[in-house]
Structures are given as structure tokens and as C-alpha cells.
C-alpha positions in Angstrom: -26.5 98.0 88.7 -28.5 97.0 85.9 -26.6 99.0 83.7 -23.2 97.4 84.7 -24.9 94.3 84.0 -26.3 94.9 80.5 -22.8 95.9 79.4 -21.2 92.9 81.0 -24.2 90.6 79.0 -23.3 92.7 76.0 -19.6 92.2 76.5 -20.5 88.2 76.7 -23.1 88.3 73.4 -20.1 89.8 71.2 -17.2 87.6 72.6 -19.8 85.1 71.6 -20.7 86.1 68.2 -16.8 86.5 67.5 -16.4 82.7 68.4 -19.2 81.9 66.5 -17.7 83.7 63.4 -14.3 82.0 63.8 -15.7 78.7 64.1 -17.8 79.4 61.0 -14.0 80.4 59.0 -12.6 77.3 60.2 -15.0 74.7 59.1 -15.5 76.7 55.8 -11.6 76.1 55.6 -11.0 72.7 56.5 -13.6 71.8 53.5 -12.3 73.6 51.6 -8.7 71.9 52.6 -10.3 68.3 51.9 -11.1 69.2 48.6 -8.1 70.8 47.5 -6.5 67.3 49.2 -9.1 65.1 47.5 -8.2 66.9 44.2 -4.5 66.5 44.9 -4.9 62.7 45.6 -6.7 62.4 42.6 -4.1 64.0 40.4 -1.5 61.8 41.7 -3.4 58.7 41.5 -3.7 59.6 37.7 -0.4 60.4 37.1 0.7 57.2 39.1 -1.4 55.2 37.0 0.0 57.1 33.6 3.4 56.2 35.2 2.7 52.5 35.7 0.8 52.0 32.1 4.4 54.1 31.0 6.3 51.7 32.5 4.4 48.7 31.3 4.4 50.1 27.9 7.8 50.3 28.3 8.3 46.7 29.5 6.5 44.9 26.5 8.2 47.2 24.1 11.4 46.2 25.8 10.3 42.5 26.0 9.4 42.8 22.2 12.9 44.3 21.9 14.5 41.6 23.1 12.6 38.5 22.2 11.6 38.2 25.7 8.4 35.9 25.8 5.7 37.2 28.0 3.7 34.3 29.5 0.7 35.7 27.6 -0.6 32.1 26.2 -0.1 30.4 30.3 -1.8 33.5 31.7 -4.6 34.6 29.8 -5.6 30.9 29.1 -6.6 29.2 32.0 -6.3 25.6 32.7 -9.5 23.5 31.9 -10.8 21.3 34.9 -13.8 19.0 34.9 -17.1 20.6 35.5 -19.6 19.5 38.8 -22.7 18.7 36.6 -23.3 15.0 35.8 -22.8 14.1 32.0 -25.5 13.4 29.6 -26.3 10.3 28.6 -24.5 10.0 25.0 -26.7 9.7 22.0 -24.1 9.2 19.5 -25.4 11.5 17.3 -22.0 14.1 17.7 -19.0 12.7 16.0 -15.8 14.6 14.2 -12.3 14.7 14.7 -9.5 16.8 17.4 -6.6 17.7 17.3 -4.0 20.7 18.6 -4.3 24.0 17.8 -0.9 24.2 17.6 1.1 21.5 16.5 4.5 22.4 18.5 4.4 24.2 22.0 7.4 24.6 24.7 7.4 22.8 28.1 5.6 24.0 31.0 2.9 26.2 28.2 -0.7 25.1 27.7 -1.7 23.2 24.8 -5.6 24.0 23.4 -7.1 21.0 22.1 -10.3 21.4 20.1 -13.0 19.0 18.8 -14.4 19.5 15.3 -17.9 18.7 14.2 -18.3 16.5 11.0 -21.5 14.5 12.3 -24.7 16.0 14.3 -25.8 19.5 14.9 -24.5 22.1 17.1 -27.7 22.1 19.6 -26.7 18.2 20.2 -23.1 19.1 20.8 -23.8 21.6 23.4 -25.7 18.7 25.1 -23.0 15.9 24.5 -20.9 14.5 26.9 -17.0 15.3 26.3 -14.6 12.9 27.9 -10.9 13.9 27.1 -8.2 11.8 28.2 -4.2 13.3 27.9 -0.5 10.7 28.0 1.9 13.2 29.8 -0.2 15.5 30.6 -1.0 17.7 34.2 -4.2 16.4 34.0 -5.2 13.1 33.3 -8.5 13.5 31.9 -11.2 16.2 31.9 -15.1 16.3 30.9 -18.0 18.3 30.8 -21.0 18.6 28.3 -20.2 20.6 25.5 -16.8 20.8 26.5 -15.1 21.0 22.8 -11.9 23.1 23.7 -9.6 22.3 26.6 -6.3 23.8 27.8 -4.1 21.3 29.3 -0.7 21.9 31.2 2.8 19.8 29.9 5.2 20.2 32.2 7.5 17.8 29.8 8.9 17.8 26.5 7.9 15.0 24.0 5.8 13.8 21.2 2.1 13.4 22.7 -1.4 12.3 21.6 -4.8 12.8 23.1 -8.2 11.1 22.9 -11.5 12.0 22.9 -15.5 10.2 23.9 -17.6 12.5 22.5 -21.6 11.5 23.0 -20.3 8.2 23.1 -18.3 7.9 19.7 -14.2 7.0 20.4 -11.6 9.5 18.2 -8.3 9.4 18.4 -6.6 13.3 18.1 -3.5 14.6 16.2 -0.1 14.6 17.9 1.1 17.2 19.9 5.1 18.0 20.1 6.1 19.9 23.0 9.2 20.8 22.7 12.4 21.3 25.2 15.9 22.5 24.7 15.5 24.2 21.1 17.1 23.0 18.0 18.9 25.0 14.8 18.8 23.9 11.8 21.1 25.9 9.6 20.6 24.1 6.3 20.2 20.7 4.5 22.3 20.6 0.7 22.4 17.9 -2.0 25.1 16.8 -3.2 23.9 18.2 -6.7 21.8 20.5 -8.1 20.5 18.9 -11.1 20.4 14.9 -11.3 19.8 12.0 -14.4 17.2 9.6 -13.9 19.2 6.7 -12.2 21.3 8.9 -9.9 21.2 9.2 -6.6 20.7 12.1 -4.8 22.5 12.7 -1.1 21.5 15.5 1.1 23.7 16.3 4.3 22.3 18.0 7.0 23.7 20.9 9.4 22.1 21.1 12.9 23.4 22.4 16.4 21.6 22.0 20.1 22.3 22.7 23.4 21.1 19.3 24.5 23.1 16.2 22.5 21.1 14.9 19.1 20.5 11.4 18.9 18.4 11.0 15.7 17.5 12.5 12.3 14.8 10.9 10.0 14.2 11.4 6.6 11.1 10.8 4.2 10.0 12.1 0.9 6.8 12.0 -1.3 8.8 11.0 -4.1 9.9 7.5 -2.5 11.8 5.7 0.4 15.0 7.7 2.1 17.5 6.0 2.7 18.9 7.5 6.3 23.0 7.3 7.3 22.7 10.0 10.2 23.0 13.5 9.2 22.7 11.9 5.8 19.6 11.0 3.4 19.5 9.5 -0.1 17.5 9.2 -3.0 17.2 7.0 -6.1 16.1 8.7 -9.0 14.1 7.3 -11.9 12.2 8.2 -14.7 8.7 9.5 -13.1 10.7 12.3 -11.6 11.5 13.6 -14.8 11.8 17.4 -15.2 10.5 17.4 -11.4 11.8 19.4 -8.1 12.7 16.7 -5.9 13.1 17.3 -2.1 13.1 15.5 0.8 12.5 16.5 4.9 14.4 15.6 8.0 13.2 15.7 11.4 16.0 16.2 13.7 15.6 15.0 17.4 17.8 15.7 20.3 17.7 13.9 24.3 15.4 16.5 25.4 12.9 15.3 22.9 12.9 18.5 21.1 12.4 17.7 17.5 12.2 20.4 14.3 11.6 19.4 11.5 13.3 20.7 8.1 12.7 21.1 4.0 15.8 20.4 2.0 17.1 22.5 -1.1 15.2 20.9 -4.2 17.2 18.5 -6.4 15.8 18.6 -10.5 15.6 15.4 -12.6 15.9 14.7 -16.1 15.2 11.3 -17.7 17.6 12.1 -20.7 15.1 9.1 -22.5 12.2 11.0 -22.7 12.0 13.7 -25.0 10.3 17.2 -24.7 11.4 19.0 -27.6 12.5 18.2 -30.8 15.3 20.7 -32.5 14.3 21.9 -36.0 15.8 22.6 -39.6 14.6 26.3 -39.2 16.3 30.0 -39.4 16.4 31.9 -35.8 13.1 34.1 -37.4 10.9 31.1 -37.1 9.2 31.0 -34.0 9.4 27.0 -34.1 13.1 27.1 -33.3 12.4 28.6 -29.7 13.3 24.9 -28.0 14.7 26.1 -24.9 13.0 28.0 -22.1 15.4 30.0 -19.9 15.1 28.7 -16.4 14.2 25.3 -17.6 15.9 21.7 -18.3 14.9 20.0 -21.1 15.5 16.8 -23.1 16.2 17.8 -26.4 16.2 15.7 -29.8 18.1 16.1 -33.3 15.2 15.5 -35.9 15.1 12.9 -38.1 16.3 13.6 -40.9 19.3 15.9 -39.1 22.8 15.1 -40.9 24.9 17.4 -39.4 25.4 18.0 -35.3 26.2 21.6 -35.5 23.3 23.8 -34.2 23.2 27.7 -34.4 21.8 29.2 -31.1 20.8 32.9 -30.5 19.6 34.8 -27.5 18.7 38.6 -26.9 21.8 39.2 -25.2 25.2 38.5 -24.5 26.6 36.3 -22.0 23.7 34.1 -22.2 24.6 30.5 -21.0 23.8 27.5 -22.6 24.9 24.0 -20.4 24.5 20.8 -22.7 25.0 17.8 -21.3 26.8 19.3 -18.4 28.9 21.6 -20.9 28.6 25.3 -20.6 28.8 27.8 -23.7 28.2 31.8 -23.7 26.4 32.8 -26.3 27.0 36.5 -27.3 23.8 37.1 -29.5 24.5 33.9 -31.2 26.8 31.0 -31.3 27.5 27.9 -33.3 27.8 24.5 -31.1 28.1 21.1 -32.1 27.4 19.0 -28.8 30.2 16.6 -28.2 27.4 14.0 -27.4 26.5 13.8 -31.2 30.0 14.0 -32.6 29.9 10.5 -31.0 26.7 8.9 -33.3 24.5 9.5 -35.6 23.1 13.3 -35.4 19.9 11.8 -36.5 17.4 11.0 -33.1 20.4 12.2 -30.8 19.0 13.2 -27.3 20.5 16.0 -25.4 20.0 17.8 -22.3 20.1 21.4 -21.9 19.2 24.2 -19.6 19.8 28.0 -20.4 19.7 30.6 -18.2 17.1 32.9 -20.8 15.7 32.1 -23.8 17.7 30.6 -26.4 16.8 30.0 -29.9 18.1 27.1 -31.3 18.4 25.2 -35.0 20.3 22.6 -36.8 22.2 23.2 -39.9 22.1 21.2 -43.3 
């Protein structure tokens, strides 16, 4: 009996060790499974995230591609709203000027406006009370201590100014131009290349726009425009002489878009002033080199000149010479007798000459 039962025990001992030793493989399995998993969701989590940088890569490049603006400059900035803390009291020791960082931005885009130091030191500016106020603007106004930069919203197009109460001194900021439905300008022309003193000068303007234009202004440095729409004139006189003169148009359409554009330069002679004077001299001497290629000049006979007839030389062929708005080629050299001083005395006669190179130049006995 006890031997039936010790074999019936050791039956039950080694159906128990082979359970034990199956559970054991299984759980060493399953681990082994989760890892194998884990790795697995790893690799794809990197190779998902290779694929999306890919395909971002592949969005900017394309955005690039196609002139596509990203709204990098809206979502990178971030709007600037007034801080919680209480200002200081102002000391007015902080003063400077502001103004856009940009002078032209498109609607709906943040503008950065910054403040610029020229009075107090940096430790009191951290400390000063800002106060910004916008004109069609999101935001009204904003402040903060130390606040010298802001980021404001314009949901509009138009020309816009800002002010500023910084440590209790008032400035008044540049201008910012947001602009709307774009404008292209293709060109602005005179009506001549090269201009007398007492002319006047007339540049036409070509612009196109989506949105109607319904204004072009004109200035200059070198005196008053006088504005007839896609037209702009200029009165010449003597202090312009041997200058470049050019004017700018700002063109303006409904949406309050407005571009502004440099016109084609316009050159002035004063035929009454004199920068040269032509000499009795053979084409060796270096004092008969009157003419700089490129330039115009006022030219004079000498004195004691009898004759008109000059003899001009260049180191070339098919070198022009324009004289008083007449053209000669000279071929290594060339005889010309201006048609201005067959008319007078060849004595003191002023001409006016521009030459495309170098040209030597003397008058005759």
C-alpha cells in the first residue's frame, strides 16, 4: 500500500515539476516577446519620425520652391500683451527714439517695434516704465517695465504710426506701411537721357495692381516735382550741372498698398560753365586728353583759337564722339569742325561733348 502510494506521490511530484518547467518557458518567452515588441515600436517610431522630418523637409523645400510664405514671422513671434506688475514710477532719466523694424509688412503679420536708447543707462531702462500706444492696431496700447520691443497684430493695410512714454519722456515713432493687395512697378523713364540746364525733365511711370490706383507722388532732392498722375517733372538749372538727377514716385492703390520707386537717372549740363578748355597741342601731349569716355563735359575753344576745326583720336575705331547732340565715329582719328562754331567766333566757343572712351582732342592753327 505504501508502495502504491509513493509511486502515485511520485507520479504527482513530476507532473508537477513538468508544469513548473513549462511555466518557467513561458514567462521567459513572453519577455522576451515584449522586448522584441518594444524594440520593434521603437524602430518604427524612428522611422515615423524620419518620415515626418522627410516630409517637412520636403514641404519647406517645396514652399521655397514656389514662393509659398510660411507664417514663420506670425508664429514664431508671439503677440506682446501688457504685463500684471505695476509700473515704476518714471524718473525721466531713459529717453531715445522707436521706430519699426521693418518699414513695410503685409496685413494680418506682426510688426516689432523697438525703442532705442540715446539718454540714461541700460540698468534704468530695465527699470523704466514703457507705455506703447498703436492707431490701427489689434491692440490699443501695451506696457510693462523695460518693455523696449513689442509685437503688435494689423489686421489692415495702411500707413501707421506708433507712440511711445518711456520713464515719463513722450516720442513719437517712425511710420509703419502695412501693406494689402501688392503693387508692380515695372519701370519709370525720362523723357531724355541727358538734359541742358533750363530743360525740363518728364518721367512717366508704368505700374499694374490687382486693386484700382488712385495716386502717385513724386519728390526729388534736387527740387519740387511737379506731379500730372503717372507723370513727374523737373526744371533744370545750373547747380545740377554735370549731375545724375533722379526723382521717386510712391504709387498708391484703394487697398492702401503703396511701393515706392527710383527712376532712371537724367544727366545735366549747364553748357555756361566750363570744365575743360581745348588746347593748341599735337595728340602726343598729354594736355590734349579733354574728354573722359563715359563723361559729359563743357568744352571751350581757347583764346586765341582762329580756326574751329579740331583733330580728335582715340585707341580704337568706332569710337563715338556726340557734340552738341551730333554724333561722329572716329576710326583712330578724325577731323571735326563742330557746327556750333562755324556759327561765331572759334575763340571762347563752348561746346558740349560726351564720348563713349577716351578721346584726345586739339584745335588746329
Amino acid at each position: 500500500m505504501f508502495g502504491k502510494f509513493n509511486s502515485i506521490l511520485a507520479i504527482a511530484l513530476i507532473g508537477a515539476f513538468f508544469s513548473l518547467l513549462a511555466c518557467s518557458s513561458d514567462s521567459s518567452s513572453s519577455a522576451d516577446d515584449a522586448e522584441v515588441l518594444s524594440s520593434s515600436s521603437k524602430g518604427s517610431s524612428s522611422a515615423g519620425a524620419d518620415e515626418t522630418e522627410e516630409k517637412n523637409s520636403s514641404s519647406s523645400a517645396e514652399k521655397e520652391e514656389t514662393g509659398t510664405s510660411s507664417p514663420s514671422s506670425s508664429s514664431i513671434m508671439q503677440e506682446t500683451i501688457s504685463g500684471q506688475e505695476a509700473l515704476n514710477e518714471p524718473q525721466k532719466k531713459i529717453n531715445g527714439t522707436c521706430a519699426p523694424s521693418a518699414e513695410k509688412i503685409n496685413k494680418g503679420e506682426l510688426a516689432t517695434w523697438q525703442f532705442y536708447r540715446t539718454e540714461g543707462e541700460v540698468w534704468d531702462q530695465i527699470l523704466a516704465p514703457f507705455v506703447w500706444i498703436f492707431e490701427g492696431a489689434s491692440s490699443d496700447s501695451v506696457q510693462g517695465n523695460g518693455l523696449n520691443q513689442v509685437n503688435i497684430r494689423y489686421e489692415n493695410s495702411g500707413s501707421y504710426t506708433a507712440s511711445l512714454l518711456v520713464d515719463g519722456n513722450s516720442i513719437i515713432c517712425d511710420t509703419l506701411q502695412v501693406q494689402g493687395v501688392p503693387i508692380t512697378i515695372d519701370s519709370c523713364k525720362p523723357d531724355k537721357p541727358n538734359a541742358l540746364a533750363g530743360e525740363t525733365i518728364t518721367w512717366t511711370v508704368y505700374a499694374q495692381s490687382e486693386s484700382a490706383i488712385e495716386s502717385y507722388s513724386w519728390n526729388s532732392e534736387f527740387g519740387a516735382v511737379t506731379a500730372n498722375g503717372v507723370e513727374g517733372s523737373l526744371l533744370t538749372d545750373g547747380s545740377m550741372h554735370k549731375k545724375n538727377i533722379s526723382v521717386t514716385v510712391n504709387v498708391t492703390n484703394k487697398d492702401k498698398t503703396t511701393e515706392s520707386y527710383a527712376c532712371e537717372t537724367v544727366t545735366v549740363v549747364d553748357p555756361n560753365q566750363v570744365d575743360v578748355t581745348i588746347a593748341h597741342s599735337s595728340l602726343s601731349d598729354s594736355s590734349s586728353q579733354v574728354f573722359a569716355g563715359g563723361q559729359t563735359l563743357v568744352a571751350q575753344y581757347p583764346s586765341n583759337a582762329v580756326n574751329c576745326q579740331m583733330v580728335c583720336g582715340a585707341q580704337g575705331n568706332g569710337v563715338l564722339l556726340e557734340i552738341d547732340g551730333t554724333t561722329y565715329t572716329i576710326d583712330y582719328s578724325l577731323n571735326i569742325t563742330p557746327e556750333t562754331c562755324k556759327d561765331g567766333s572759334a575763340a571762347g566757343t563752348k561746346i558740349t561733348v560726351t564720348a563713349s572712351m577716351n578721346v584726345y582732342c586739339y584745335v588746329t592753327y
